[in-house]
C-alpha positions in Angstrom: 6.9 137.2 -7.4 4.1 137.5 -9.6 0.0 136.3 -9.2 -2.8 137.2 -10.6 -5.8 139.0 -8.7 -9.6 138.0 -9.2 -12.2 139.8 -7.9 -15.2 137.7 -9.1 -19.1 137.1 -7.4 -21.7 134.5 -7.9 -25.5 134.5 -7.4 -26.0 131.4 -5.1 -23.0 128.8 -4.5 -22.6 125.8 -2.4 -18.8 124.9 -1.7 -19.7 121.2 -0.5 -18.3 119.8 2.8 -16.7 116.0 1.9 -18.5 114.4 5.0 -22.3 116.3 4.7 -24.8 114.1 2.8 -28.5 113.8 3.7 -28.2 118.3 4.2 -24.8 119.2 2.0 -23.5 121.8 3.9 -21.3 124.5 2.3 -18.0 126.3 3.4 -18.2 129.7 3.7 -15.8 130.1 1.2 -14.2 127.6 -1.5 -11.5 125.5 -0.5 -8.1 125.6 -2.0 -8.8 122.8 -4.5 -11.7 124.5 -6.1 -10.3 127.3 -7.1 -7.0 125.2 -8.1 -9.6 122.8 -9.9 -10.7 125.9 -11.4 -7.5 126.9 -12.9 -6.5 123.9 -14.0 -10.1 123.2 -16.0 -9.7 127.0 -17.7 -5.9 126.8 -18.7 -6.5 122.8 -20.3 -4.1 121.5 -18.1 -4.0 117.7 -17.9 -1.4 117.4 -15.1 -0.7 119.3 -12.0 0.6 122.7 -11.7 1.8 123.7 -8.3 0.4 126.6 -7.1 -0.7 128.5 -3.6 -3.7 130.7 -3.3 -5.1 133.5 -1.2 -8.9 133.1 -0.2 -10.7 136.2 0.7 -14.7 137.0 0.4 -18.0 137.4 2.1 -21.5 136.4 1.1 -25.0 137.7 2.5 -26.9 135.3 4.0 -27.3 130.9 3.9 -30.7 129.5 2.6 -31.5 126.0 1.9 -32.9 124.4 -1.3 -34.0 121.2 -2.3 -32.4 118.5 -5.3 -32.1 115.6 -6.5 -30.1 113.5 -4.5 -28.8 110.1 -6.3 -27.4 107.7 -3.7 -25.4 104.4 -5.2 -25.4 101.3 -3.3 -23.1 98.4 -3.7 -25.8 96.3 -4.7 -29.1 96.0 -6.0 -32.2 97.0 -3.6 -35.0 95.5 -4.7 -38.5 94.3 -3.3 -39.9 90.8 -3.3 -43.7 90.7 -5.7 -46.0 87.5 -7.4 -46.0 87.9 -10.7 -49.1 86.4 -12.3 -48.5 83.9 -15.1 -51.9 84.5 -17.3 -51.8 88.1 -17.8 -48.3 89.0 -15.9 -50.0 91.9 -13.7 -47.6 92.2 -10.6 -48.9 91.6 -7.3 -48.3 91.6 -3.8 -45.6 89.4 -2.0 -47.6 87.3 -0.3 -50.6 87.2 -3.2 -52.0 83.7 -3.7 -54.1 85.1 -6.4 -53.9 87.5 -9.0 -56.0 90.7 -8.1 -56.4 91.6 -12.1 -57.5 88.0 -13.3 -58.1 85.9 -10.3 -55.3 83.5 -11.5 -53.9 81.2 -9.2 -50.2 80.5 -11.4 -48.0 82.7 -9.6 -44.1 83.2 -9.5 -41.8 85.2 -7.4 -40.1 88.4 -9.2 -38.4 91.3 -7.6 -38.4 94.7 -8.7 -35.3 96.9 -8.4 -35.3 100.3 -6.4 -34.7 103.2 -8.7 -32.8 102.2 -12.2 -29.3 100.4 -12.8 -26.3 101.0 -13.8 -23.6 98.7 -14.5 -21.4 97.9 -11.3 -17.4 99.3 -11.0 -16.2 96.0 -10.6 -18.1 94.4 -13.6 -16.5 93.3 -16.8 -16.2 95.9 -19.5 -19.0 97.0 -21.2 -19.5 96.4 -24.6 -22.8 98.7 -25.4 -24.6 101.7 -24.3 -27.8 98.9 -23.4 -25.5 97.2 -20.8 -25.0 100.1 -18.6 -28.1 101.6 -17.9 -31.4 100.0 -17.3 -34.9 101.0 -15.8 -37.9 99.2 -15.6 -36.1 95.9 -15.1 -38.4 92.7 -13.8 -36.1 90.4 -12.0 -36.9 86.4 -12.2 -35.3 83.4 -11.4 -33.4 83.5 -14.8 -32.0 87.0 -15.0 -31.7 87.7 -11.2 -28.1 86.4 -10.5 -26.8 87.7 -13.6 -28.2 91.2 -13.1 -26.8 90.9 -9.0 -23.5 90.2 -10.4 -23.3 92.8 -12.6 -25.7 96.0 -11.7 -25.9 97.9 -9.1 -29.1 100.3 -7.7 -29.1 104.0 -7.9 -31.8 105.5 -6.2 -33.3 109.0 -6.7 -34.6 111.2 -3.8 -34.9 114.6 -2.5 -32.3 116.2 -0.3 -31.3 120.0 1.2 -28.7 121.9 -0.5 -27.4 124.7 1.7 -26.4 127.8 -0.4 -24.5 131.2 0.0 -26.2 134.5 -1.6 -24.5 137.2 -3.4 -20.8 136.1 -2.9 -17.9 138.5 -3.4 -14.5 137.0 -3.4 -10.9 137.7 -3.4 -8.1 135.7 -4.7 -5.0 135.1 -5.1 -3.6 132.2 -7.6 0.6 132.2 -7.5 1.5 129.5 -9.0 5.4 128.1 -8.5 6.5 127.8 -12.0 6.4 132.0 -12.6 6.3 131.5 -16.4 2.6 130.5 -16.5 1.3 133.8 -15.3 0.2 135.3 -18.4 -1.2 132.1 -19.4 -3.6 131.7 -16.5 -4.2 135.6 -16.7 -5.2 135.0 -20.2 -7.7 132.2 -19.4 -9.6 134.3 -17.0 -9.8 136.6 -19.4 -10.7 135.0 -22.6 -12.2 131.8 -20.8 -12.7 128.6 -23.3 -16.4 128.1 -21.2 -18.1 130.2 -19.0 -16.1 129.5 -15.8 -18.2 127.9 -12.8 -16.8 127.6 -9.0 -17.6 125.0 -6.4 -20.9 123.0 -8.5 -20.7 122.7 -12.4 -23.7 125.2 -11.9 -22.1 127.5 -9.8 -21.2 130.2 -12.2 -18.8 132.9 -11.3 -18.8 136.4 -12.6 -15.4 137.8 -13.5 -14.9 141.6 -12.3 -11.3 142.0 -12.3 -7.9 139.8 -13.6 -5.0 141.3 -13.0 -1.3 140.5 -12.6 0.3 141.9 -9.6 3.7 141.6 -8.2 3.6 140.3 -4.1 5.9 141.8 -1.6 7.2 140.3 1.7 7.3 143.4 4.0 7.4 143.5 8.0 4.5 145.8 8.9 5.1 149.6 10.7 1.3 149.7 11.4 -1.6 147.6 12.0 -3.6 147.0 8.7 -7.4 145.7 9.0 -8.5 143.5 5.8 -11.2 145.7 4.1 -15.0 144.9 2.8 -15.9 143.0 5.6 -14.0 140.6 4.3 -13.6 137.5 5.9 -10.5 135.2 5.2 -9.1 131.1 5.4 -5.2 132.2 7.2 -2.9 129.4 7.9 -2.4 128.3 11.2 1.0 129.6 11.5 0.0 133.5 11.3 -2.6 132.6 14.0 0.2 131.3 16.5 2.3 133.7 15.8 0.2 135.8 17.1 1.1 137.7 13.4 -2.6 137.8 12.8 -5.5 138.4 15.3 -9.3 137.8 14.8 -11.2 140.7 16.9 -13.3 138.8 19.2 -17.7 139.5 19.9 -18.7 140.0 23.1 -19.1 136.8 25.5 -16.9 134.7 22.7 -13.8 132.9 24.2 -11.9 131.9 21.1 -12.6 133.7 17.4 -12.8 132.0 14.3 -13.4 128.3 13.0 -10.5 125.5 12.0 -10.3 123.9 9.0 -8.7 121.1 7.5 -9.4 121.9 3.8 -8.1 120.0 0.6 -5.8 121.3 -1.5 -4.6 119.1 -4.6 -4.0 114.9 -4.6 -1.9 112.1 -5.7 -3.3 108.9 -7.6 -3.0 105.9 -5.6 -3.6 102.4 -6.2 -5.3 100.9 -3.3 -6.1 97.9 -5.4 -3.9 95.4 -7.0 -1.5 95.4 -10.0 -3.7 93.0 -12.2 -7.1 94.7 -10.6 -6.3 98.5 -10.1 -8.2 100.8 -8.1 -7.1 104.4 -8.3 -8.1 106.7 -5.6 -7.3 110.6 -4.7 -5.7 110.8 -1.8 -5.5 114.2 -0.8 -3.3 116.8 0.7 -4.7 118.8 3.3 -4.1 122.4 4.7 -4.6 124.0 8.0 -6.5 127.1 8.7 -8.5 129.5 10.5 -11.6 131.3 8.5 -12.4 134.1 10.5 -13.7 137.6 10.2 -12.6 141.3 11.8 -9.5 140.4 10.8 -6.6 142.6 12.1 -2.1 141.7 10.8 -0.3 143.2 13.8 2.5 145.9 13.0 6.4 143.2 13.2 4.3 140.9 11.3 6.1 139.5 8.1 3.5 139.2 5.8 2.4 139.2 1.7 0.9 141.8 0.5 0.2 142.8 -3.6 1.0 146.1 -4.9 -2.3 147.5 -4.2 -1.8 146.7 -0.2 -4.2 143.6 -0.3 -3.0 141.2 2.6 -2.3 137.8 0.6 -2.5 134.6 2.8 -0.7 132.6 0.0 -2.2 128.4 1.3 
């Protein structure tokens, strides 16, 4: 069978883990689905197109950053003030007076957290004004309507973990073998300069090539090159196919993980209300480094001798 080869790097990448928020943590390498995402976005497909990849790479060091984080709530946050009457200066909660006039005709107002936007679940919007506000004084006319309706986004900072100077490896085969050329020629030619992992992750493209993948069984050991480290599904690792050279005074090499590949649509709402959700497929694997394939080993390798570990 055919794939095509990348060789690409990128400056500084973060390859989000799903469950890090306060500090988004990074993979060492991208998951499946990004560089499937990746493929898919590049080639204008608009439904799925099975394919397995191989994941290979290594980057130089971690560092952390900072960003704007935007958190959504399910409702509105807001804080209680007095709103003077007279000259409507807002005060305190528990003002009796106003501290710009000395007024005594106060009412109770409440100032969202951060700006709104209109909620999921709210009718459908009719203008642009209806689904973004800031600056919004609630009262006791508008506050229901704007609780029913809005929810809060609030802004903050948060730490971004990234990778430096990443080198990667990979393999894309997809199942339908006729598509080849057309991926090959949207790495080549790409419609928009192609990013991996965050829209502003871009990805410089070295090499695209189509190669042809063998199925051999090994006569002799073969180390993966570059100091490459790799995600290998479970199976190799078992099989004792595949072996991750241990450091001194370390039990048990190399990390599992349960990474996402591609999704379905599901509706986990009902017929009349919908609510579509990815649910994902996930993979098995071990990323590891000082990788060895043992000689007997049946394993994938392109016409160059570059192990593929086809997820």
């Amino acid at each position: 069978m055919k794939a095509i080869r990348i060789k690409l790097y990128q400056n500084l990448v973060n390859y989000k883990k799903p469950i890090s928020f306060q500090l988004k943590e990074t993979y060492p390498l991208h998951p499946p689905s990004t560089v499937i995402g990746m493929v898919h976005n590049l080639c204008g497909y608009t439904e799925y197109h099975e394919m397995d990849v191989s994941i290979q790479g290594k980057y130089h060091a971690k560092v952390n950053d900072l960003y704007t984080r935007h958190e959504f709530s399910n409702k509105i946050t807001e804080d209680k003030k007095r709103r003077c009457k007279d000259c409507m200066a807002i005060n305190g909660e528990k003002a009796k007076k106003c501290t710009s006039c000395g007024g005594k005709d106060l009412e109770d107002v409440w100032i969202p957290r951060g700006y709104l936007v209109r909620g999921i679940v709210a009718p459908g919007v009719k203008k642009y004004d209806d689904l973004y506000k800031e600056n919004v004084i609630l009262d006791e006319k508008n506050r229901e309507y704007f609780k029913e309706n809005y929810i809060s986004v609030i802004e903050g900072p948060a730490t971004v973990e990234l990778l430096t100077d990443v080198e990667l490896l990979i393999h894309i085969i997809p199942k339908d073998q006729t598509i080849v050329e057309e991926i090959e020629k949207a790495f080549l030619y790409p419609r928009e300069y192609p990013s991996l992992g965050r829209r502003e992750d871009l990805a410089l493209i070295n090499e695209v090539k189509v190669v042809n993948i063998y199925r051999e069984i090994l006569i002799d050991d073969i180390n993966i090159g570059n100091d490459y480290s790799a995600y290998i599904p479970i199976n190799l690792i078992e099989k004792d196919d595949v072996i991750l050279r241990k450091r001194i005074g370390v039990g048990v090499a190399g990390t599992r993980y349960r990474l996402t590949k591609n999704y379905t649509l599901v509706n986990c709402g009902t017929k009349g209300s919908p609510k579509i959700v990815r649910k994902w497929n996930k993979v098995d694997v071990i990323y590891g480094s000082n990788i060895k394939v043992l000689e007997d080993a049946h394993i994938n390798l392109d016409e160059d001798r570059n192990i593929v570990f086809a997820i």
